[in-house]
C-alpha positions as CSV (number, residue, x, y, z in Angstrom):
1,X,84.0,119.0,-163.4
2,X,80.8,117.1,-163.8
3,X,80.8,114.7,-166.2
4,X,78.6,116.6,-168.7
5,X,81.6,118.4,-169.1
6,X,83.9,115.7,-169.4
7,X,81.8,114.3,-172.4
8,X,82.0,117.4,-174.2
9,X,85.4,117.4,-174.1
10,X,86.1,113.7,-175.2
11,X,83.4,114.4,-178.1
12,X,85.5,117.8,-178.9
13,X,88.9,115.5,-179.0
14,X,87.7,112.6,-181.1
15,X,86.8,115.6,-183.8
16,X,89.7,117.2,-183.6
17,X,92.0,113.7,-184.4
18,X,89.7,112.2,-186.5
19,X,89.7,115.7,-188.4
20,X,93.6,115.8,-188.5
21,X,93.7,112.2,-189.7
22,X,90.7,113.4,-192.5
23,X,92.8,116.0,-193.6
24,X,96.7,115.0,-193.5
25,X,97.1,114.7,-197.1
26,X,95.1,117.7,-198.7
27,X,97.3,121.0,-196.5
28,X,100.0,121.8,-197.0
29,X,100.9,120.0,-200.1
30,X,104.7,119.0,-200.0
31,X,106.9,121.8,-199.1
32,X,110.4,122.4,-199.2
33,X,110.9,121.2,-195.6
34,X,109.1,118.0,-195.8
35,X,110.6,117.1,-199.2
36,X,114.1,117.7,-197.9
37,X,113.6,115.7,-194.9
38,X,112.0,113.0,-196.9
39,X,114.9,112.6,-199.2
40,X,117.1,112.0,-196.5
41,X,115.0,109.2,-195.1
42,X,114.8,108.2,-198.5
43,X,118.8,107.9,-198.3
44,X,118.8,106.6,-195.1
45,X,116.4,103.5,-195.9
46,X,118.0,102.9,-199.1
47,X,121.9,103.4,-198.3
48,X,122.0,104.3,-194.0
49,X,123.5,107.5,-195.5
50,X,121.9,111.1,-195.1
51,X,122.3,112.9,-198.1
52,X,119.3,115.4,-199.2
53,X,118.9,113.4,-202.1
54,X,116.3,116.3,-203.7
55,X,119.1,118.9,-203.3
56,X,122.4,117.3,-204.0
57,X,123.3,120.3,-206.3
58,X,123.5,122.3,-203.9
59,X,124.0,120.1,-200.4
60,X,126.4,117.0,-202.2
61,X,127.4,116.0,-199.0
62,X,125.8,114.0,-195.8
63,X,123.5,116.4,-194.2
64,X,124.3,115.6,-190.4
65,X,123.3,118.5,-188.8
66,X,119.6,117.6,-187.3
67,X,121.3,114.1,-185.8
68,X,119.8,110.6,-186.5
69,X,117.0,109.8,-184.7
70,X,113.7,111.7,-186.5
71,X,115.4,110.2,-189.8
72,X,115.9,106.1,-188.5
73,X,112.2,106.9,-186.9
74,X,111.0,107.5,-190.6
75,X,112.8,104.6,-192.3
76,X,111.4,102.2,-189.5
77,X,107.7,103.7,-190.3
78,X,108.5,103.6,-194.2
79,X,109.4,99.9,-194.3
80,X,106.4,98.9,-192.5
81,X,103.7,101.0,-194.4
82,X,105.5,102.1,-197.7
83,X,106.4,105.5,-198.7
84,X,103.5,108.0,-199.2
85,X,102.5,111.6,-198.0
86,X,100.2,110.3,-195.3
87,X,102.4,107.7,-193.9
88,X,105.3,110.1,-194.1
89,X,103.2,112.3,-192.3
90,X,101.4,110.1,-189.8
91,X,104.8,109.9,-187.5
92,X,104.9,114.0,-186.4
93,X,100.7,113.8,-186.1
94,X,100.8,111.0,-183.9
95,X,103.9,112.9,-181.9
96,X,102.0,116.4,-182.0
97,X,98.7,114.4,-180.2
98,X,101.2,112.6,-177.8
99,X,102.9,115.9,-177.0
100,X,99.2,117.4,-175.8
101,X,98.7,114.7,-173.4
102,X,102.1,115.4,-172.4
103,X,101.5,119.0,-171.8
104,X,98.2,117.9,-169.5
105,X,100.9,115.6,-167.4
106,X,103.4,118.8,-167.1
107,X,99.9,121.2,-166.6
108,X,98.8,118.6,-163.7
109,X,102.8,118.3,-162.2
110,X,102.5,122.1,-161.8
111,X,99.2,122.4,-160.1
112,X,97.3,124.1,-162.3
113,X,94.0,124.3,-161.9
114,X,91.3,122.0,-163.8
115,X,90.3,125.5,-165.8
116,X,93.7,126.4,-166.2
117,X,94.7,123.1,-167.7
118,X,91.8,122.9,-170.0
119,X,92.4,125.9,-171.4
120,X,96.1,125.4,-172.1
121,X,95.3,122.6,-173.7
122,X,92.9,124.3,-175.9
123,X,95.1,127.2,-177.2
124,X,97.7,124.9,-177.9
125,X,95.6,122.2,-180.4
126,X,93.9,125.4,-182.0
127,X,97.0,127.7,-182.0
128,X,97.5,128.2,-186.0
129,X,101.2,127.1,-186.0
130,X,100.8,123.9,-184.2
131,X,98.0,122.6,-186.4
132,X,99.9,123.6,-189.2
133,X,102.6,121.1,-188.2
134,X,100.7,118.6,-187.3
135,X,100.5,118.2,-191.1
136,X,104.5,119.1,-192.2
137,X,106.3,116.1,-192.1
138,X,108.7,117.3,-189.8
139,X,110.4,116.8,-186.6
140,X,109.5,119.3,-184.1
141,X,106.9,117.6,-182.1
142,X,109.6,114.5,-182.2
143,X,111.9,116.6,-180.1
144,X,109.3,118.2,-177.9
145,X,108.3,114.4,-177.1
146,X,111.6,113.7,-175.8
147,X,111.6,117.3,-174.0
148,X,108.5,116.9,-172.0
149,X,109.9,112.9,-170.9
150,X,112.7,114.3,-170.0
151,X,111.6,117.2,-168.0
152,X,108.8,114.6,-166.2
153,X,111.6,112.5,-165.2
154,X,113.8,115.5,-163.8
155,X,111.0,116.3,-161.2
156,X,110.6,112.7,-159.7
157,X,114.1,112.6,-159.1
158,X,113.7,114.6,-155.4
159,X,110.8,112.0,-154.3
160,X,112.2,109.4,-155.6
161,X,115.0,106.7,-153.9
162,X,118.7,106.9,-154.2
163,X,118.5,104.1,-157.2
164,X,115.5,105.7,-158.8
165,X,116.5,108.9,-158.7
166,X,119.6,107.8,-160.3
167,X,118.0,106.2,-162.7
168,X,116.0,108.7,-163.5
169,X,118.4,111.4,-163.9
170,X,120.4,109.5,-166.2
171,X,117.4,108.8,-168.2
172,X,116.7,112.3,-168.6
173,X,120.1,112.9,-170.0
174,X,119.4,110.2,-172.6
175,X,116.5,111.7,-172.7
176,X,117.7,115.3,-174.0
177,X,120.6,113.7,-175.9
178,X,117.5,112.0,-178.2
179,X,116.0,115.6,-178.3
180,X,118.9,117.1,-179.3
181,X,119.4,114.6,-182.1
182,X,116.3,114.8,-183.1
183,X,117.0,118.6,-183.9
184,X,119.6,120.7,-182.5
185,X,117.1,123.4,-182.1
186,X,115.6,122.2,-179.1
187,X,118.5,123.7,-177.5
188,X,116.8,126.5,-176.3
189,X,114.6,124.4,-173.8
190,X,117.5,123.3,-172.1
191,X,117.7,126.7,-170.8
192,X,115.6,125.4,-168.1
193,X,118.0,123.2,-166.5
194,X,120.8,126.1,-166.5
195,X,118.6,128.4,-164.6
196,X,116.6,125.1,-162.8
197,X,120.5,124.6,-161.1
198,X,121.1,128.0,-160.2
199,X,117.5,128.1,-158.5
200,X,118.5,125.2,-156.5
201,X,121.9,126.3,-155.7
202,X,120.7,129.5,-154.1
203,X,118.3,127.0,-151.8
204,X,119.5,127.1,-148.3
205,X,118.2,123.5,-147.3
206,X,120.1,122.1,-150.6
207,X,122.0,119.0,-150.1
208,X,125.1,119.1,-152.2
209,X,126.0,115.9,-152.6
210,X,122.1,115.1,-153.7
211,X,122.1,118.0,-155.9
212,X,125.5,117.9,-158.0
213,X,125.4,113.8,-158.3
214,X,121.7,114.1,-159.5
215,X,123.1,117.2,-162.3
216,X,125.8,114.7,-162.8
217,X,124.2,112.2,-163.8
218,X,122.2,114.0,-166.2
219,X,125.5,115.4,-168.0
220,X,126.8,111.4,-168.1
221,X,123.4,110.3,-169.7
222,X,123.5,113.1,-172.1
223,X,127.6,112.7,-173.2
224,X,127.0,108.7,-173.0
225,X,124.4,108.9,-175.8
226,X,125.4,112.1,-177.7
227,X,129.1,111.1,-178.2
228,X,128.4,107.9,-179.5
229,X,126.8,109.7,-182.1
230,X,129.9,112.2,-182.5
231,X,132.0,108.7,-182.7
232,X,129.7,107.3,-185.4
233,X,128.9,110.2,-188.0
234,X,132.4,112.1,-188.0
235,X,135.1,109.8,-186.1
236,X,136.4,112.3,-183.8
237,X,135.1,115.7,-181.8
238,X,137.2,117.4,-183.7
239,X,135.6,116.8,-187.1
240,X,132.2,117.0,-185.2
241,X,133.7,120.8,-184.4
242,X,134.8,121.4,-187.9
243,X,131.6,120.8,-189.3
244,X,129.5,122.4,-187.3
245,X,131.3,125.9,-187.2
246,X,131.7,125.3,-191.0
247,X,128.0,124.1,-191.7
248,X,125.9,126.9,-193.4
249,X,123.1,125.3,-192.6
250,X,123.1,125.7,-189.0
251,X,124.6,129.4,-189.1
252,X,121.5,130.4,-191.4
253,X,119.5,129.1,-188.3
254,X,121.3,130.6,-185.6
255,X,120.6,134.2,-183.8
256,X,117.7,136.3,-184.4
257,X,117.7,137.4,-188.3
258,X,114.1,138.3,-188.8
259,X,113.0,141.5,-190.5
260,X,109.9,143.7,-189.1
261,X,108.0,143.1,-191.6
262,X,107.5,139.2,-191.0
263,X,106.6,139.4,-187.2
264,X,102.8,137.8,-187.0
265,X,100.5,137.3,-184.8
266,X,102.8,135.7,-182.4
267,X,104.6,138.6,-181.3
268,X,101.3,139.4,-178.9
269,X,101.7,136.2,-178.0
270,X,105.0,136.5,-176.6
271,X,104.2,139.8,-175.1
272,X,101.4,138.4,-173.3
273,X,103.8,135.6,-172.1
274,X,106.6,138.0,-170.7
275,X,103.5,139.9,-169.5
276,X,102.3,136.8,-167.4
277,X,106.1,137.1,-165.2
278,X,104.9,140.5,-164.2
279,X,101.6,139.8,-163.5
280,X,103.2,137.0,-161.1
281,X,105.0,139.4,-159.5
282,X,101.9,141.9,-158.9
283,X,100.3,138.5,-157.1
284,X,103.1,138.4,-155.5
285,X,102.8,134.2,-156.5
286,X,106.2,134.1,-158.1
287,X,107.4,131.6,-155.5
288,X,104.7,129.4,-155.9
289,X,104.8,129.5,-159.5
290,X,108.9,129.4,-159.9
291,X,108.9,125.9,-162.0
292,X,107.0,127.3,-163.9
293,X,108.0,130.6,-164.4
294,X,111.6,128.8,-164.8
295,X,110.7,126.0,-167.8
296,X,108.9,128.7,-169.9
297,X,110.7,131.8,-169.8
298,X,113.9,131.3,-170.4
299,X,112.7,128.6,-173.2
300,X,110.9,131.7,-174.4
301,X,113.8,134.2,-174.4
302,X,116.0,131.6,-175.7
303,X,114.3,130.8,-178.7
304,X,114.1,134.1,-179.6
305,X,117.8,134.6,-179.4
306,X,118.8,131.6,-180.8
307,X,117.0,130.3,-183.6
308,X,116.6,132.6,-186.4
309,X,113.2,133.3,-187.4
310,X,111.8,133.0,-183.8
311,X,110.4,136.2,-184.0
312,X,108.6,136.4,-186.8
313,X,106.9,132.7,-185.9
314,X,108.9,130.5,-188.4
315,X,109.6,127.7,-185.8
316,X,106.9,129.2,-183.2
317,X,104.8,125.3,-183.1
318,X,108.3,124.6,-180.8
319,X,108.1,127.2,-178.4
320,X,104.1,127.5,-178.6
321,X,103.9,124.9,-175.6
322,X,106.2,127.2,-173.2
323,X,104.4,130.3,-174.4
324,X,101.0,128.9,-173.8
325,X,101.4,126.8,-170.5
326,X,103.3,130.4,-168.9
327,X,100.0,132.2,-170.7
328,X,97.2,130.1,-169.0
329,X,99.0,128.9,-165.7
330,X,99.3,132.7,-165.0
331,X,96.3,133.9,-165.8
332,X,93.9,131.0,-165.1
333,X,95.8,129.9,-161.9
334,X,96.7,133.0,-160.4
335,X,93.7,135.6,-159.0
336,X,93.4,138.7,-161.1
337,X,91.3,140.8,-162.0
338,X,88.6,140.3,-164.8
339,X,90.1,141.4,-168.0
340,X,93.4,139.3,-167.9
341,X,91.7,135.9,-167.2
342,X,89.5,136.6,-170.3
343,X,92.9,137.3,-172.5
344,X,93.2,133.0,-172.8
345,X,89.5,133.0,-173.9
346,X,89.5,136.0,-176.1
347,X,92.9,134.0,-178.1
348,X,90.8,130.9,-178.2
349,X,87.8,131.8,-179.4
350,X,90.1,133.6,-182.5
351,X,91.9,130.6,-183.4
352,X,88.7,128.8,-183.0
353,X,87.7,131.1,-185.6
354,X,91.1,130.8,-188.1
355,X,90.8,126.8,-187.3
356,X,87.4,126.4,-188.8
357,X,87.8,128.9,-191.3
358,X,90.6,126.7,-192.5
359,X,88.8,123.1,-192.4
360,X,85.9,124.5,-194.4
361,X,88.3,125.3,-197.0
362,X,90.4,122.4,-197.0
363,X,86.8,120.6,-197.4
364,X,85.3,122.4,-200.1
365,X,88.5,122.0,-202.2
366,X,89.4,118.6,-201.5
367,X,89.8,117.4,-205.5
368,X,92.2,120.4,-205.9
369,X,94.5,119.3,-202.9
370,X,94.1,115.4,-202.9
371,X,97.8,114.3,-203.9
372,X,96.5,110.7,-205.0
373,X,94.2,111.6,-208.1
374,X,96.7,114.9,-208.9
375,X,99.2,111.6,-208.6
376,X,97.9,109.3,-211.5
377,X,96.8,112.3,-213.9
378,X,100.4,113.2,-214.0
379,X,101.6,110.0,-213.4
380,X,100.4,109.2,-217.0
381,X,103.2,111.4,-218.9
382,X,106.0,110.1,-216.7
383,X,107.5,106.7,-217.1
384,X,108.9,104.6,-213.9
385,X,112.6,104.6,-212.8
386,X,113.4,108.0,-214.6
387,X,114.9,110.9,-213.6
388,X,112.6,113.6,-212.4
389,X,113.2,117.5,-211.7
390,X,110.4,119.6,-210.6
391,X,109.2,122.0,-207.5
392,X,108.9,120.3,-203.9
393,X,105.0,119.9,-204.5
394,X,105.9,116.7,-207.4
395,X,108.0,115.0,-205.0
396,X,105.9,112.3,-203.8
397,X,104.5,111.6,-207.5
398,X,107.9,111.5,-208.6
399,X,109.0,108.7,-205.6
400,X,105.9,106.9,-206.1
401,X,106.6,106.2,-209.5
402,X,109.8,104.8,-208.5
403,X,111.9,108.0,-210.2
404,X,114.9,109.9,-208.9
405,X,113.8,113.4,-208.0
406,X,115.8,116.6,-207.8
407,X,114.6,119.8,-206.7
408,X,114.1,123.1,-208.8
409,X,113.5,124.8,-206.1
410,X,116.4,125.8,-203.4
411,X,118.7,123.6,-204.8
412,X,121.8,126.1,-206.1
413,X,122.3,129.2,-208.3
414,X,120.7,129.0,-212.0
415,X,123.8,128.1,-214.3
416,X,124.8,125.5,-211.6
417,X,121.3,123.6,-212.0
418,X,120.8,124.3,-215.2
419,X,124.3,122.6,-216.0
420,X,123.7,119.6,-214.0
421,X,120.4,119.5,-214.9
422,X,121.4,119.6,-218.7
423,X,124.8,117.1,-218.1
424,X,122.7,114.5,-216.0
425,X,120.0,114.5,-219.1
426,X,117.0,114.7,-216.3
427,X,113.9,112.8,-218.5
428,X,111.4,114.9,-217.1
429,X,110.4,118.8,-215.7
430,X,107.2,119.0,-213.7
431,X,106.9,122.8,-213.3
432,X,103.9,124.6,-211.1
433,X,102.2,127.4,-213.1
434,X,102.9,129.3,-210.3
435,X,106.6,128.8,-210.5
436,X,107.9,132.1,-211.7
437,X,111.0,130.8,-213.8
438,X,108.8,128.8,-215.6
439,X,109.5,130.7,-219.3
440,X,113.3,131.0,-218.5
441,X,113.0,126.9,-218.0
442,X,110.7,126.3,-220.8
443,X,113.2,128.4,-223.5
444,X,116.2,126.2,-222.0
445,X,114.4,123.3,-222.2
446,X,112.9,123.5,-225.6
447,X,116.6,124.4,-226.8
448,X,117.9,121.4,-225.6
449,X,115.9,118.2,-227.1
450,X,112.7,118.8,-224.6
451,X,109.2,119.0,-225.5
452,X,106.0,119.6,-223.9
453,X,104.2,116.6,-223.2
454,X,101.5,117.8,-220.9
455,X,99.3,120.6,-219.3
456,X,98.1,120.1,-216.6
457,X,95.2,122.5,-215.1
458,X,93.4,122.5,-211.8
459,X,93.4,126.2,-210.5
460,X,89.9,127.1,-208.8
461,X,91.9,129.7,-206.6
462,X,90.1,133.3,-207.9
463,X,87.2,133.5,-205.2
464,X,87.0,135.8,-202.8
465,X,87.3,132.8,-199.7
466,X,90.6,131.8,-201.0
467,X,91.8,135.1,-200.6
468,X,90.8,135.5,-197.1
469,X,92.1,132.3,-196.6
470,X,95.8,133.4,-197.9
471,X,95.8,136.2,-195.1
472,X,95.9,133.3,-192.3
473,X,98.3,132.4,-190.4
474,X,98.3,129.5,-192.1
475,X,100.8,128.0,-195.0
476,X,98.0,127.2,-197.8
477,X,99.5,125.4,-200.7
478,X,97.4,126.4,-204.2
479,X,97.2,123.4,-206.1
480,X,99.1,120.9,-208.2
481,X,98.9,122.4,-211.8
482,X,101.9,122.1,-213.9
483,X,103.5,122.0,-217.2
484,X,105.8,118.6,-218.0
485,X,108.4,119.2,-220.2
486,X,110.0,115.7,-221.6
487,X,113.7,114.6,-222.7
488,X,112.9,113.0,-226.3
489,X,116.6,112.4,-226.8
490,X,119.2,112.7,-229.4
């Protein structure tokens, strides 16, 4: 590549972060995921416990499912630049640009070409999804971190000494045990090392005793770490059993469970990926390509089975690596004909499209979306160190201004919150406009000793490019209007 070319591509890369940092705290606005995740680093920083302190109607107790790590990551990144939306948000960015340079070590480890490479790259820091997290305050692109290390610490173990290789295949045990309690859903990635030990079983130059102590090792890594956490957060295996065949949140996100109507764009993209094992086979370059094939199929299949949603492209930034490396390794690295190698560019060029479609919206209504000047507008009907109940969107506002905050949205049936809400004498409701309970609140409210202390109006949603923009495949928050409703006592 001549170095033209690599200038381009550096200039294309500082735009791309420096527009991601631009942009972190105008889309999405706070959503349900982020605020629930939030509130338990909340708890964590302020107690070392992990209660979702935004939904403890309907979740009173410690939510322990995801594991400890994305949550003591948070704290340690709270404490040293304060609690916000961008620093909250700062930590999976940084991890979701780590995790791209990652991707180029794993692109380079498998011999891709320079084209090939490139290209993966691009598809994944346009694909919709991925940008989209970039921005969600979650912990995806945590656990894909920890993934990636640990996969490009598995393949040095066969060139490496007995005490390195040792060393390195306990580390990728840790490695995967940090993954895995950073969110249990990463659990469909490790289908690579199931069908990565049958592959190397069926070998017929395998050394057994190289083979099962380097597996081995990777099991005590994994158990070392992982148990300790089973000791620490329920005392025994047994009550780490109990919980998790009794947690509701993990079977609503277990198994397929998606309805027709929700599949997106995505679903081409996983045809074209199961598409690319076939087209290896035509070549007749499945052997060169089996680590490949090997880390991003089953992944693929996997996630699809296993984590509900998978179809329709609810979690799809976590498989979109697998998808896209299997998509451009096979038909950028492998000869065919015309038409499939332009299939990587043809994708591109569309989320090219979607990505800056998207930026020039989130540019021309920055006042609408900017969380600091919605912040002191409302800010001015709400006193410090109350108690706060509104939609997920408030929840930073509500933090900021030192007040407890509980959730109106997916937090328990209506009488239940209503009751609690009611009992606990919450001083203030921030409702959207958009929030369709909003009269069944108001009547409750204004029965019970609440008034209406503020309005609250910044909707400039009703042109024709906002809704174009609502047909991506993009979550677009609308804005932070609301009504504040306000406790005035006895």
């Amino acid at each position: 590549m001549g170095k033209k070319y690599k200038i381009l591509i550096l200039i294309a890369a500082l735009i791309y972060v420096i527009y991601h940092f631009a942009t972190l705290i105008y889309s999405p606005l706070p959503w349900f995921d982020e605020v629930s995740f939030a509130s338990i680093t909340n708890s964590y920083l302020k107690h070392h416990t992990f209660y979702e302190e935004a939904r403890i109607i309907v979740l009173p107790g410690q939510k322990l499912d995801y594991g400890p790590v994305y949550f003591v990551m948070q704290a340690a990144v709270i404490k040293l630049l304060g609690f916000g939306i961008f620093n909250f948000r700062l930590t999976h960015l940084l991890f979701g640009f780590v995790d791209l340079f990652l991707v180029y070590r794993i692109c380079r480890q498998l011999k891709f070409t320079e084209v090939a490479t490139i290209m993966t790259l691009v598809l994944l820091a346009l694909e919709p999804n991925f940008n989209q997290f970039l921005h969600s305050g979650r912990m995806d692109f945590v656990t894909l971190f920890f993934f990636f290390l640990s996969y490009l610490s598995f393949v040095k173990v066969p060139g490496s000494d007995r005490l390195r290789g040792a060393l390195l295949a306990l580390a990728t045990g840790v490695l995967l045990a940090f993954a895995i309690l950073t969110t249990p859903r990463i659990i469909f990635a490790f289908s690579f090392y199931a069908f990565y030990f049958i592959y190397e079983i069926a070998q017929k130059d395998r050394d057994w005793q190289a083979l099962l102590l380097k597996y081995a090792l990777v099991f005590v890594g994994f158990c070392a770490v992982y148990y300790a956490w089973i000791y620490s957060a329920f005392g025994s295996i047994s009550n780490f059993i109990y919980y998790y065949t009794h947690s509701s949140v993990i079977k609503e996100h277990t198994g397929m469970g998606t309805g027709v109507k929700s599949i997106k764009y995505n679903l081409l993209i996983y045809i074209l990926a199961f598409a690319s094992f076939f087209v290896l086979l035509k070549n007749k370059a499945l052997k060169g390509n089996m680590t490949l094939v090997l880390l991003t199929l089953p992944a693929i299949a996997a996630f699809l089975v296993l984590v509900t949603g998978g179809l329709s492209g609810r979690y799809f930034a976590l498989v979109a690596p697998f998808t896209y490396l299997l998509i451009g390794g096979t038909f950028l690295s492998v000869n065919g004909n015309r038409v499939l190698r332009s299939i990587p560019y043809v994708i591109t060029c569309l989320f090219a499209m979607v990505f800056i479609f998207k930026g020039t919206y989130i540019f021309g209504t920055l006042a609408q979306h900017d969380p600091y000047a919605n912040e002191a507008e409302i800010s001015k009907y709400i006193t410090p160190n109350t108690l706060v109940a509104g939609d997920f969107r408030y929840y930073y506002i509500a933090r900021n201004n030192n007040c407890s905050f509980l959730s109106l949205e997916e937090n328990g049936g209506w009488d239940n919150k209503i009751k609690y809400f009611l009992d606990h004498k919450v001083d203030y409701f921030i409702i959207n406009k958009d929030n369709g309970g909003r009269a069944d609140y108001e009547k409750v409210l204004l029965d019970n000793k609440y008034k209406l202390a503020a309005v609250i109006d910044d909707d400039n949603n009703n042109g024709f490019f906002h809704k174009v923009i609502m047909k991506l495949p993009y979550k677009i928050s609308e804005n932070y209007s609301c009504y504040i409703y306000k406790y005035i006592g006895e």
